[in-house]
SEPATOR-248581 format. One record per residue: residue in three letters; y, z, x of N, C-alpha, C in turn. Coordinates in steps of 0.001 Angstrom, whole numbers, padded with zeros to 6 digits, always signed. Layout:
# residues N
AlaYZXYZXYZX;...
# end
This chain:
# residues 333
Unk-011377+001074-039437-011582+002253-038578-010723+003403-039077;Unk-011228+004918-039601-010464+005850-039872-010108+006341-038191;Unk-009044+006717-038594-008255+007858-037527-008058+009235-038086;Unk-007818+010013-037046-007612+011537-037223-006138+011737-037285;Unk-005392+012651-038400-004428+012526-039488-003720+013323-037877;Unk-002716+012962-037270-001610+013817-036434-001027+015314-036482;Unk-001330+015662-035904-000840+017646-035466+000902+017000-035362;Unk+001908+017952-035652+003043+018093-034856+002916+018009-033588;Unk+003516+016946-033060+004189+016604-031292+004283+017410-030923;Unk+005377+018263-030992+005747+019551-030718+004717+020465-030433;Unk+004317+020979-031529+003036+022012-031670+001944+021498-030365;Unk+001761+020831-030352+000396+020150-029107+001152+020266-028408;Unk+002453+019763-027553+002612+019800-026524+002707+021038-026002;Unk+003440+021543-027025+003817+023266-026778+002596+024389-026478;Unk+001198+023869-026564+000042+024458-026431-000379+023791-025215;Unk-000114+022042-024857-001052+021757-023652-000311+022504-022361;Unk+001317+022534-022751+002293+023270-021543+001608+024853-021426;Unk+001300+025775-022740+000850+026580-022500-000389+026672-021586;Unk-001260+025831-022082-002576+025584-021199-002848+025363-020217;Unk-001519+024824-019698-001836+024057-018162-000974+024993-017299;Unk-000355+026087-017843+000293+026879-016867-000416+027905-016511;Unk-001702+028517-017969-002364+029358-017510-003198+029123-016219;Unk-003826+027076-016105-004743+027045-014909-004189+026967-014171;Unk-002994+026558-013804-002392+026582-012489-002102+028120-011982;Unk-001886+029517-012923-001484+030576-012502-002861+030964-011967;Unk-004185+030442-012305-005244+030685-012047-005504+029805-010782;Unk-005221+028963-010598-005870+027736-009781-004525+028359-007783;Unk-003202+028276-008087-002222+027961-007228-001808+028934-006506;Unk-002021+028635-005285-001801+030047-004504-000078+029828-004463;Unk-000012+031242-004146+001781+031428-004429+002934+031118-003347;Unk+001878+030576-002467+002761+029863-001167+002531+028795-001331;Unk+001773+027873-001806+001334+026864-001156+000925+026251-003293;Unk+001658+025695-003770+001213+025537-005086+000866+024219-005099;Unk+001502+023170-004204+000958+021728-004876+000923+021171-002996;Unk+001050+020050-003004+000860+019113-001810+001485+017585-001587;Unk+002551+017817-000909+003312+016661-000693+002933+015687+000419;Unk+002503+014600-000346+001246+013393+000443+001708+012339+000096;Unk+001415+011500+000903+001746+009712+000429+000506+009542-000721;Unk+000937+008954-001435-000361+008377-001709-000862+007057-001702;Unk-002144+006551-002228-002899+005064-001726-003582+005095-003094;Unk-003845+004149-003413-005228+003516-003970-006654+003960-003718;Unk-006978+004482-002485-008361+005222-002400-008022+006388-002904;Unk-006832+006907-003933-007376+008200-004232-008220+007926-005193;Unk-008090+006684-005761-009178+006457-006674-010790+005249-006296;Unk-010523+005574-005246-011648+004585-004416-012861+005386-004674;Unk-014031+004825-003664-015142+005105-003642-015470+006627-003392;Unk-015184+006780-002520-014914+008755-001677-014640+009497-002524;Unk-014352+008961-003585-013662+009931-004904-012151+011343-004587;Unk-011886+011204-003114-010712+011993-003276-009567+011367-002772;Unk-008381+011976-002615-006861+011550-002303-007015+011021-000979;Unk-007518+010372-000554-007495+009793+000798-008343+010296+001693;Unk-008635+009554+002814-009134+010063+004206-010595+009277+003893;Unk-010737+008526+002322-012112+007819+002507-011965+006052+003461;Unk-013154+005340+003049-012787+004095+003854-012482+003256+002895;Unk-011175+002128+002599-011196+001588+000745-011547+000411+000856;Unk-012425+000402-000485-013276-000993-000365-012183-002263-000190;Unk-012516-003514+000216-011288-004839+000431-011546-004861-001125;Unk-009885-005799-001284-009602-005915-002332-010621-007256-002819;Unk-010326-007489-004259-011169-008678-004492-010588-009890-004095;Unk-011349-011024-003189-010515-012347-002737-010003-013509-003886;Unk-010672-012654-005119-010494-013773-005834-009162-013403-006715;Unk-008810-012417-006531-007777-011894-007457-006083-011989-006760;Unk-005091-012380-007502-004026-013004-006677-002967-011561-006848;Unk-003114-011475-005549-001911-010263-005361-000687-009826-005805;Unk-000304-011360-006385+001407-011055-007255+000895-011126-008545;Unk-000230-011078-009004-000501-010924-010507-001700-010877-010780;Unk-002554-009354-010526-003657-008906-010418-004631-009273-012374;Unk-003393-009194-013104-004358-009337-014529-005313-010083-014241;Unk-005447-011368-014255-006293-012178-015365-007768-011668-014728;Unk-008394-011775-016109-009795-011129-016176-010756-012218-016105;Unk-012234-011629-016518-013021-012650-017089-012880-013221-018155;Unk-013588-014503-018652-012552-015272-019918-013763-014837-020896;Unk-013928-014555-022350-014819-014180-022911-016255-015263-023413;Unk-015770-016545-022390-017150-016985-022393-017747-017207-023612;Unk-019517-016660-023985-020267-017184-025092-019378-016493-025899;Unk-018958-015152-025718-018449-014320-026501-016866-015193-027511;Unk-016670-016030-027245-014751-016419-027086-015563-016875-028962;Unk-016205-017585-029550-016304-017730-030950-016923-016618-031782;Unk-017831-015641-031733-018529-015070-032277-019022-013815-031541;Unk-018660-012209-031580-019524-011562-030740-020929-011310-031612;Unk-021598-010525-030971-022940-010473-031267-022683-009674-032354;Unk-024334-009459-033441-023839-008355-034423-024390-006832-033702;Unk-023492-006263-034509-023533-004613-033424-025256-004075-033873;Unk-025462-003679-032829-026977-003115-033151-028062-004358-032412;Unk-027405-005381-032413-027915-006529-031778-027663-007238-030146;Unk-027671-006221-029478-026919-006645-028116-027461-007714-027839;Unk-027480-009119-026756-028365-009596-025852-029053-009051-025025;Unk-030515-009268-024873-031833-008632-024094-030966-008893-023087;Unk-030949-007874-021899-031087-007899-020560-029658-007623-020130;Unk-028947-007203-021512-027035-007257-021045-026914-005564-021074;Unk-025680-005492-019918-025511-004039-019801-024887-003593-021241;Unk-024508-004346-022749-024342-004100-023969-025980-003068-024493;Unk-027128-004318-024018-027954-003767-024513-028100-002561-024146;Unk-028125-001953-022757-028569-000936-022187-027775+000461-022404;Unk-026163+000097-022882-025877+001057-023957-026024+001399-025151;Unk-026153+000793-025632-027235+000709-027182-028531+001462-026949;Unk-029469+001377-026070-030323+001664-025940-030115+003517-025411;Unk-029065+003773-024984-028713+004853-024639-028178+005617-025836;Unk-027638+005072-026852-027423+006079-028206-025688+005747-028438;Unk-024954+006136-027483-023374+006038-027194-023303+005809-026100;Unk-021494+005143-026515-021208+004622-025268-020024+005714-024731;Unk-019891+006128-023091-019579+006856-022302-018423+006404-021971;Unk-017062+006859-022067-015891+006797-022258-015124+007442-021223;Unk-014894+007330-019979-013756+007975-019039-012777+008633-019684;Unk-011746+009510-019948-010808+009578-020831-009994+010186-020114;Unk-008729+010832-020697-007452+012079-020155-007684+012934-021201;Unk-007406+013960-020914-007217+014779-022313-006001+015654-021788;Unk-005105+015481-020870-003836+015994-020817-002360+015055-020995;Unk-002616+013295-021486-001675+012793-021638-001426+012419-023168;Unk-000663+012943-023214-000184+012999-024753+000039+011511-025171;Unk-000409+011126-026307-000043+010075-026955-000844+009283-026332;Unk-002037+009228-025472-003093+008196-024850-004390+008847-024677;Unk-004063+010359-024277-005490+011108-024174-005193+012230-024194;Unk-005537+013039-025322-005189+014498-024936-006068+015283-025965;Unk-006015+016891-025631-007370+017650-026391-006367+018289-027701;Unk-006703+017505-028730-006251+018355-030168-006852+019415-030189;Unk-005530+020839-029966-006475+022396-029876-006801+022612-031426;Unk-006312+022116-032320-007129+022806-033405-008621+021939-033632;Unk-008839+021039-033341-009550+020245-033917-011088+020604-032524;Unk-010133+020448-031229-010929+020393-030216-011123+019161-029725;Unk-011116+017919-030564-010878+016415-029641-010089+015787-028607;Unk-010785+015532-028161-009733+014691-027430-009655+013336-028091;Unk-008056+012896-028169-007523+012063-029227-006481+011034-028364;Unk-006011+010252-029255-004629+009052-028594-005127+007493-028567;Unk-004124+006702-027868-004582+005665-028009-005482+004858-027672;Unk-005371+005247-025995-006997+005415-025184-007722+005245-026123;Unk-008185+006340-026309-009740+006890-026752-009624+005601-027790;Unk-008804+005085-028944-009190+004714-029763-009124+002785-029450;Unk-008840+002642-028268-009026+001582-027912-010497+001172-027294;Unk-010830+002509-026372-012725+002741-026167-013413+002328-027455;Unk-012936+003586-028454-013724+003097-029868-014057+001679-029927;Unk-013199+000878-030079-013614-000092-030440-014823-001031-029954;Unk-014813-000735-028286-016180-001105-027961-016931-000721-028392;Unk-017004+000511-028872-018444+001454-029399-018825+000640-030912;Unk-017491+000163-031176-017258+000000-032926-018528-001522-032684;Unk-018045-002363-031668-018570-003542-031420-020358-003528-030961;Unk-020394-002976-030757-021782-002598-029945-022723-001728-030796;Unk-022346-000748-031356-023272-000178-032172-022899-000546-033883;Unk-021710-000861-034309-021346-000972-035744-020315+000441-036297;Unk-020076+001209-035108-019878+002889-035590-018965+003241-034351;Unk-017461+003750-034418-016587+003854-033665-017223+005250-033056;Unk-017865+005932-033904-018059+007511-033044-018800+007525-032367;Unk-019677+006555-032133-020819+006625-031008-020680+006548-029993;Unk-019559+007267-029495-018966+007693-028296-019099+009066-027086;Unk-019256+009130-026344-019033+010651-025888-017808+009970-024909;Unk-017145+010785-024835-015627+011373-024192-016074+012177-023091;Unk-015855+011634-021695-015466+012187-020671-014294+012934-020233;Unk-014040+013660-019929-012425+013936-019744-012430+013643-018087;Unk-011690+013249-017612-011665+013062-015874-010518+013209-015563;Unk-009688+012946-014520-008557+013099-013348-008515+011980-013165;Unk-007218+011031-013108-007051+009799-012530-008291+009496-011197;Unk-008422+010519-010206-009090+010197-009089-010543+009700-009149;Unk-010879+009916-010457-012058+009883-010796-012604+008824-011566;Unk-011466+007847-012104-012175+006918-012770-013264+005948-011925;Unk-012349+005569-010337-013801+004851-009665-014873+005452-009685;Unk-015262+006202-008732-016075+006880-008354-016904+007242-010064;Unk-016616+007483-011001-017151+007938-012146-017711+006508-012634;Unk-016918+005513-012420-017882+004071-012604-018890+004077-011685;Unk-018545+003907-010252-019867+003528-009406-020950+004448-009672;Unk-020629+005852-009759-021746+006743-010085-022615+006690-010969;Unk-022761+006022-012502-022750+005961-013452-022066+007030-014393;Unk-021606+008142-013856-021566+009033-015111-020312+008229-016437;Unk-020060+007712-016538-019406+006475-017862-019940+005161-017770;Unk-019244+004330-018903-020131+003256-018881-018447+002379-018616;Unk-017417+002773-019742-015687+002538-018824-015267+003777-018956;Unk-013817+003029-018202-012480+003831-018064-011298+003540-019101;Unk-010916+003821-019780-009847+003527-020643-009115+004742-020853;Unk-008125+004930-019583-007032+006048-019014-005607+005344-018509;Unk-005124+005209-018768-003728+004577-018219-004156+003785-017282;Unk-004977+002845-017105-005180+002648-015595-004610+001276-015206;Unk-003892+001565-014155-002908-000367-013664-004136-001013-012926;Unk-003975-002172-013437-005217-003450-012683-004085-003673-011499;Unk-005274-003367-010286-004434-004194-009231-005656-004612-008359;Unk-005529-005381-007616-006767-006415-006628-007360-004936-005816;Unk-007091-004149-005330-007591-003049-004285-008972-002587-005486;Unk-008323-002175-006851-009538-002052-007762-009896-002656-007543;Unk-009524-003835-008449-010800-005539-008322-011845-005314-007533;Unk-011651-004741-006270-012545-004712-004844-013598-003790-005690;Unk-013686-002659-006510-014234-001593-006688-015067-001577-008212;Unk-014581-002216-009106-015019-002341-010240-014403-003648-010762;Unk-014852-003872-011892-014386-005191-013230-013171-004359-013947;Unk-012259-005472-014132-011215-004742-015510-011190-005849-016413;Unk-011007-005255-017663-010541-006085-019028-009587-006697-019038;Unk-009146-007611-020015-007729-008261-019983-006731-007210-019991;Unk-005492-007390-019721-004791-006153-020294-004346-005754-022026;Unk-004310-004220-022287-004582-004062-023476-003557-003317-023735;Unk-002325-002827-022818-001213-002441-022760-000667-002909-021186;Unk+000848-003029-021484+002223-003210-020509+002836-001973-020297;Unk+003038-001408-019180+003918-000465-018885+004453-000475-017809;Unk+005301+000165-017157+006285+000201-016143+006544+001565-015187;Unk+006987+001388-014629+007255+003401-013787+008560+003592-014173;Unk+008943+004479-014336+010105+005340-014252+009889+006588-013702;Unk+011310+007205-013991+010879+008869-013876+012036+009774-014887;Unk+011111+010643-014367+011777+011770-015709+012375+012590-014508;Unk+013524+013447-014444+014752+014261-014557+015224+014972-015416;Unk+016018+016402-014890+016735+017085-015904+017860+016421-016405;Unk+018493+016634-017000+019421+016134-017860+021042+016333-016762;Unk+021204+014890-016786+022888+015279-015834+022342+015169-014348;Unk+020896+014750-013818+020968+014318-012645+020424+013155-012732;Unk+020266+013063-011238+020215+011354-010909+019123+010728-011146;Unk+018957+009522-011463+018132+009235-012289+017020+007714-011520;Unk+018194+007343-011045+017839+006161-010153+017277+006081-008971;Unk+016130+006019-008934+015051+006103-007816+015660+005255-006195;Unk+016266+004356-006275+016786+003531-005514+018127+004635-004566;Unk+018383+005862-005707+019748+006477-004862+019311+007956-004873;Unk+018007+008280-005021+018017+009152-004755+017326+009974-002871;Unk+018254+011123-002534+018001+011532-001320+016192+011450-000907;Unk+016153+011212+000208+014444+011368+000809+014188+012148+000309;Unk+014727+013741+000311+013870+014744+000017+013898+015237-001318;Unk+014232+014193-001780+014094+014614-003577+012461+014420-003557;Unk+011374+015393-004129+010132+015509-004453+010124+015306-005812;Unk+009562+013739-006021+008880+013078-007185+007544+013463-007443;Unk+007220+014318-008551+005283+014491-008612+004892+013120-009393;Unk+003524+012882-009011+002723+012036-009469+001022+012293-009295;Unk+000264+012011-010299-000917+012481-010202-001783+011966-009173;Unk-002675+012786-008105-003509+012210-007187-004280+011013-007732;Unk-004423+009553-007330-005573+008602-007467-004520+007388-008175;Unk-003373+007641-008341-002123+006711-009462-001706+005532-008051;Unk-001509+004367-008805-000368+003449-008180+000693+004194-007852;Unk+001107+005363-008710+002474+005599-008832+002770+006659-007690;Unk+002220+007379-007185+002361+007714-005559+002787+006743-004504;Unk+002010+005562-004401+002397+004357-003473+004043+004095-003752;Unk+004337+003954-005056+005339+003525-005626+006721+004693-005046;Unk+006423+005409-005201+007492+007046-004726+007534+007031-003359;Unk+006813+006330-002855+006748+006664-000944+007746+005513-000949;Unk+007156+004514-001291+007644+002756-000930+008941+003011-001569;Unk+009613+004132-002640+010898+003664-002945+012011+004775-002052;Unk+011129+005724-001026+012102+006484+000410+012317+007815-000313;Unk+011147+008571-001250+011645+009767-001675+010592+010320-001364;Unk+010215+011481-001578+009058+012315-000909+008098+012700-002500;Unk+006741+011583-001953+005724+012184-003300+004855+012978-003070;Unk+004888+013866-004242+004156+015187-004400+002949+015094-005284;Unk+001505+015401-005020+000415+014962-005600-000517+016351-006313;Unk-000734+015877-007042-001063+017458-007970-002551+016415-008585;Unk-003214+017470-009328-004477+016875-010233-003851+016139-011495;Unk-003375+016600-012366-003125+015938-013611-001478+015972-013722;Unk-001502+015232-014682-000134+015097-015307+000794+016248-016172;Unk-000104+017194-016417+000284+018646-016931+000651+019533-015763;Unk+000240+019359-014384-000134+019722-013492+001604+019646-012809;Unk+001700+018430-013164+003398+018058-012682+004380+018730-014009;Unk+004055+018236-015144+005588+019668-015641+005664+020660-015444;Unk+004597+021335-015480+004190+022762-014838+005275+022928-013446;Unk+004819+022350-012574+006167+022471-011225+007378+022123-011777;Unk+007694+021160-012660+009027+020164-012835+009649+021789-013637;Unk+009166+022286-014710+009708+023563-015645+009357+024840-014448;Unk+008906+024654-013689+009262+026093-012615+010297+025363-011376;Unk+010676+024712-011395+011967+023873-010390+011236+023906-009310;Unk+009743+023597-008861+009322+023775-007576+009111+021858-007151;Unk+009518+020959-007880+010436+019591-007984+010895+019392-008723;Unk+011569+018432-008195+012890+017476-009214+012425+016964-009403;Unk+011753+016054-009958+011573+015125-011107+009856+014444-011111;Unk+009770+013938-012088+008127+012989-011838+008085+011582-012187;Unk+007421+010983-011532+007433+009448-011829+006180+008982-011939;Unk+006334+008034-012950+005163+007213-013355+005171+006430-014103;Unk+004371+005842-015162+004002+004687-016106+004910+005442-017125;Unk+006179+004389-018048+007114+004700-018821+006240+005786-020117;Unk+005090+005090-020171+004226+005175-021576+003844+006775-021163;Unk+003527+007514-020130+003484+009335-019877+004430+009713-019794;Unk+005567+009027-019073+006878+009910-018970+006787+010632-020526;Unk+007030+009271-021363+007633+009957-022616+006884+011031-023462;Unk+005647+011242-023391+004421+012408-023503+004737+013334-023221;Unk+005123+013674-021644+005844+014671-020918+007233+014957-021437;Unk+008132+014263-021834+009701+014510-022100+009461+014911-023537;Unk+008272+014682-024436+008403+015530-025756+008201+016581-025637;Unk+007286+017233-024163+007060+018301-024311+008373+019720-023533;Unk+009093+018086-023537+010391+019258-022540+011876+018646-023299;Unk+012654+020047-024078+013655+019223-024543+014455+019096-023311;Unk+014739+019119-022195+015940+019199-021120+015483+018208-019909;Unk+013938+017493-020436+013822+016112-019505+014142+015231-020114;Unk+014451+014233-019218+015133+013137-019743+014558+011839-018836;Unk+013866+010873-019417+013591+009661-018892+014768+008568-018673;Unk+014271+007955-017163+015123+007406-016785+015335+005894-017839;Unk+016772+005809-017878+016986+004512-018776+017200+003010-017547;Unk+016984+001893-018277+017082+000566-017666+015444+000202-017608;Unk+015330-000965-016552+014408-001649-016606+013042-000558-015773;Unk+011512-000644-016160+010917+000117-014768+011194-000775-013582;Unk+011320+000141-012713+010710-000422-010948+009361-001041-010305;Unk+008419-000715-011762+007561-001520-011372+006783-002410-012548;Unk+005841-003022-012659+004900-003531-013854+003541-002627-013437;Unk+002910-002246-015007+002131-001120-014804+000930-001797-015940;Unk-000046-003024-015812-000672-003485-016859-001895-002939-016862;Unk-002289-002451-018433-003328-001218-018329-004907-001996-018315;Unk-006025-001742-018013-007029-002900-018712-007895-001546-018484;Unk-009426-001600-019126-010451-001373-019200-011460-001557-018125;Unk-011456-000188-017365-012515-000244-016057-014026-000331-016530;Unk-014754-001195-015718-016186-001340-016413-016788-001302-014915;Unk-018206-001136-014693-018922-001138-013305-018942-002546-013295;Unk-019076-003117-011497-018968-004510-011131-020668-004381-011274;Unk-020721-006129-011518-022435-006312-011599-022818-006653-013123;Unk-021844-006435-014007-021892-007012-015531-020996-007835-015770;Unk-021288-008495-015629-019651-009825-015831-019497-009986-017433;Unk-021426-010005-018090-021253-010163-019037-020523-009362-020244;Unk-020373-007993-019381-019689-006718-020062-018589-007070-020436;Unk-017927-007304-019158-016538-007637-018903-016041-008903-020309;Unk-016732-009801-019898-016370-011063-021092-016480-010642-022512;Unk-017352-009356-022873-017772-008962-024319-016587-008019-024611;Unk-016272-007446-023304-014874-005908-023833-013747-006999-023951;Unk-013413-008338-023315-012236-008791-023573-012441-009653-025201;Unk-013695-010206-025808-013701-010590-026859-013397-010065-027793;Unk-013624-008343-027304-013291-007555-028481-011761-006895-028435;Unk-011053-006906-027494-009774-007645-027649-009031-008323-028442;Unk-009573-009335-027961-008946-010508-028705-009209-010502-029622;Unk-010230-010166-030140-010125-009634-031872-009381-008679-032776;Unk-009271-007571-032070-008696-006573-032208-006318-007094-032612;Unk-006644-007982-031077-005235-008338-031395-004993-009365-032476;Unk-005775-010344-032676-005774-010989-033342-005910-010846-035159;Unk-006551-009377-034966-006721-008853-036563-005954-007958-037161;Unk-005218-007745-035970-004136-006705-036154-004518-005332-035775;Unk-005812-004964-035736-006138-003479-035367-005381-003072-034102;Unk-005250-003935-033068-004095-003091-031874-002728-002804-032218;Unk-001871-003909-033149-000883-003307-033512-001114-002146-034717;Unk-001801-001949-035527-002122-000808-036256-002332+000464-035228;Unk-003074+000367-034501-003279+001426-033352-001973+002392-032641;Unk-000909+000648-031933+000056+001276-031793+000617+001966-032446;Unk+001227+001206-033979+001904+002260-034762+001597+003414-035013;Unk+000237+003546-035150-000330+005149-035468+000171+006330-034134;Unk+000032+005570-032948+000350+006463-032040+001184+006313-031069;Unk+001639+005294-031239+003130+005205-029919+004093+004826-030833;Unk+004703+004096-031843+005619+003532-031918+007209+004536-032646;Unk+006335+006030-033003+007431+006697-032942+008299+007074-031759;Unk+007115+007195-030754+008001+007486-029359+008280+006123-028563;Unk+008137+005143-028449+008113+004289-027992+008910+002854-028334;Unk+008936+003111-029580+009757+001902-030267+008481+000742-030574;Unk+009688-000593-030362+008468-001822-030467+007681-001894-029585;Unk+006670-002947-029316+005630-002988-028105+006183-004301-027971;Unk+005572-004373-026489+005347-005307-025852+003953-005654-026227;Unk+003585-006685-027153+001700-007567-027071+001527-007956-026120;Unk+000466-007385-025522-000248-008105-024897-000673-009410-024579;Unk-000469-010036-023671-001057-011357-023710-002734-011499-022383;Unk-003614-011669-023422-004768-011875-022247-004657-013068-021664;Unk-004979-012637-020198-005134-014216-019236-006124-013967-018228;Unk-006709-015451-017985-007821-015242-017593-008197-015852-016513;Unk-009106-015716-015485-009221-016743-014241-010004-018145-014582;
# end
């Protein structure tokens, strides 16, 4: 699989900060710029907004202290099919039959999804972990189209059809389960938060009214209420440095793997050090009703890890900021 050769860190971030301040000067009224809300899991439910919908029950089959394990890859676990060759009657075939496959994406988190301004793509690890389904299914990683969406939107953008997955930072937890299929997990991450430099850092000591941002539709809202500080809910993740670099909050919290996206784009943030406060395991949203989907995206997984293309992946795009990885381990019900 070729990849697209890296812009300066710097340079991109220094354009998406530009970018995202122009929509907010466009978007934010001057009293009232963001919205400090608990948040839930239906921001990414069915209703498609930050709450007030009804959220589907979680799945009964999925165990609450350890939402991973997926479907097991089944016929798929020796041999997948050859690309161009789906099985008659599988939701594989019926993307094939559609030309490309439809990709949920971010295009404001750096280093997982974000829009290369010279190029115009949206690029990262995401996207190139989607590829690979496309790679599996048609023979050709580009036979993709790229959605760009809002965390809030990955359900609702499954049930609707407008994608076929989600591959956006997204934590498997049973309340999904209730709402869609996820893949094995294909990254580990954790919450933290980012701070200026020389304050407090530790979520556990910081005052109630310290305002943590986090993006509407995230685990990581639940996480900021449940740890006694006041969370602040904005659309995207650009959406929060934007306030964090105008001091209208102290700090943002979320999955370790954005903090550090965000802290390249700010030399005077600083991610919190020690263990996260929470486990944040990423998998691949697919619509419920294809099981067989589900078993074919984790085969191609396990190939992927097994051939080395995921650790190649990482290195290309996290392991300068990130260090070593944590591999993945798939598990299954």
């Amino acid at each position: 699989m070729t990849q697209t050769p890296h812009l300066s860190l710097r340079w991109i971030a220094a354009l998406l900060v530009v970018l995202a301040m122009m929509a907010a000067a466009c978007t934010a009224a001057a009293d009232e710029p963001f919205d400090s809300a608990s948040g839930s899991e239906d921001g990414d439910g069915a209703d498609g907004g930050g709450g007030g919908g009804v959220e589907p029950p979680a799945d009964p089959n999925c165990n609450s202290d350890n939402a991973r394990p997926s479907r097991a890859p089944g016929e798929f676990a020796t041999a997948l099919p050859q690309p161009g060759n789906m099985p008659a009657g599988s939701y594989m075939e019926t993307i094939q039959d559609q030309g490309v496959l439809r990709i949920g994406v971010a295009q404001d988190t750096l280093l997982f999804g974000f829009l290369n301004t010279k190029t115009g793509e949206i690029e990262g690890f995401d996207v190139e972990i989607g590829k690979l389904v496309a790679e599996a299914i048609f023979g050709d990683p580009e036979r993709v189209e790229l959605v760009p969406i809002q965390s809030s939107e990955r359900i609702p953008g499954l049930i609707d059809g407008r994608f076929d997955i989600v591959v956006k930072t997204m934590t498997i937890t049973c309340q999904r389960w209730g709402s869609i299929d996820f893949s094995a997990v294909y990254f580990e991450s954790g919450q933290k938060v980012l701070v200026r430099e020389g304050e407090e850092e530790d979520i556990t000591q910081m005052d109630p009214e310290t305002r943590l941002c986090a993006a509407s539709g995230t685990t990581s809202l639940d996480a900021i209420e449940a740890a006694g500080v006041t969370p602040v809910a904005v659309g995207g993740w650009t959406d929060c440095l934007v306030l964090f670099q105008q001091g209208k909050i102290d700090g943002i919290s979320t999955d370790d793997t954005i903090l550090a996206g965000l802290a390249a784009q700010d030399e005077f943030a600083k991610v919190s050090e020690g263990e996260p406060f929470s486990e944040e395991p990423y998998g691949i949203g697919s619509p419920k009703g294809h099981p067989e989907f589900t078993r074919f995206i984790n085969a191609v997984l396990e190939e992927a890890l097994a051939d080395g293309t995921w650790l190649a992946l990482y290195d290309e795009w996290l392991r300068s900021t990130l260090s070593d990885p944590l591999i993945p381990q798939p598990a299954y019900r």
